[in-house]
N, C-alpha and C positions, 0 to 999 in steps of 0.2 A: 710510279712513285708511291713511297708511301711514307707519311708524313714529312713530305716535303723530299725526302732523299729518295734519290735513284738507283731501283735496283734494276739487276740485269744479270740473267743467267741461262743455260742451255738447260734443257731438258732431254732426256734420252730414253725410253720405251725398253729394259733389257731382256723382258721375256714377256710374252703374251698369247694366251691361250683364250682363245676366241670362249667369253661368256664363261670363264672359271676364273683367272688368274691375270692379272697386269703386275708389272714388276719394271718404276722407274724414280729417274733420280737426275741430278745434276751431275754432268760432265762439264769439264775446260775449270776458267777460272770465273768462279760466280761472283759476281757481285750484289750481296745482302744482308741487311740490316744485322739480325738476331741468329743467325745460322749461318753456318760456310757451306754445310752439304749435308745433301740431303738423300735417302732411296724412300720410296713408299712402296708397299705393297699391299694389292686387295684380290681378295679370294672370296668366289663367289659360289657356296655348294645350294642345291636344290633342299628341300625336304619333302614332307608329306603333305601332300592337298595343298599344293602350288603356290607352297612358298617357298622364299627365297632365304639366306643368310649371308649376309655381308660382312667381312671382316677387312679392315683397312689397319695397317701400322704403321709406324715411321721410324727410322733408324736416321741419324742426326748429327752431327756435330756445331755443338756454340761457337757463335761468331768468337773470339777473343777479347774484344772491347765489353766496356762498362752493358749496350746492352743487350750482348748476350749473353752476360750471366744475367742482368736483370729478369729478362723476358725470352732466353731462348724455348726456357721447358714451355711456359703458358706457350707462347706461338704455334710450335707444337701441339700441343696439345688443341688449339682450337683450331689451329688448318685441319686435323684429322676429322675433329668431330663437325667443321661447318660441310667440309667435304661428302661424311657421312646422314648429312642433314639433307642436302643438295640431293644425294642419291633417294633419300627414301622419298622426300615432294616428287622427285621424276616422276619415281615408279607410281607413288598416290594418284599422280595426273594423270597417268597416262592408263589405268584400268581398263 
């Protein structure tokens, strides 16, 4: 739940490439606040002297109702970047 309403949706995995690449999103009929549907995709390339580059996006469509136009883009916007937050403490901990 979130703020009190109930959401409820499938998630589906449609490409994934062991340690480069995840590519997933909601299939069926979701039930959610600020968004009807959603794909994410993160790609993950090496570079010099063992670091890492993370790149996360979201492609999206607003719920219809009042809040998602209020708040579909923010929601977005900050599922990607708590997600991209999430990743980097992992990796900080886990040195």
């Amino acid at each position: 739940k979130v703020v009190g309403m109930k959401m409820d949706f499938t998630v589906e995995v449609s490409k994934w490439i062991e340690g480069r690449e995840k590519v997933w999103g909601t299939v069926g009929d979701a039930k959610m606040i600020v968004i009807d549907w959603f794909e994410m995709d993160l790609k993950m390339t090496s570079e010099k002297d063992g670091i890492s580059i993370a790149k996360l996006g979201i492609n999206y469509t607003k719920h219809r109702g009042l809040w998602g136009f209020l708040f579909g883009k923010w929601y977005s916007k900050w599922c990607v970047k708590s997600m991209l937050m999430d990743t980097r403490k992992h990796f900080n901990d886990h040195k």
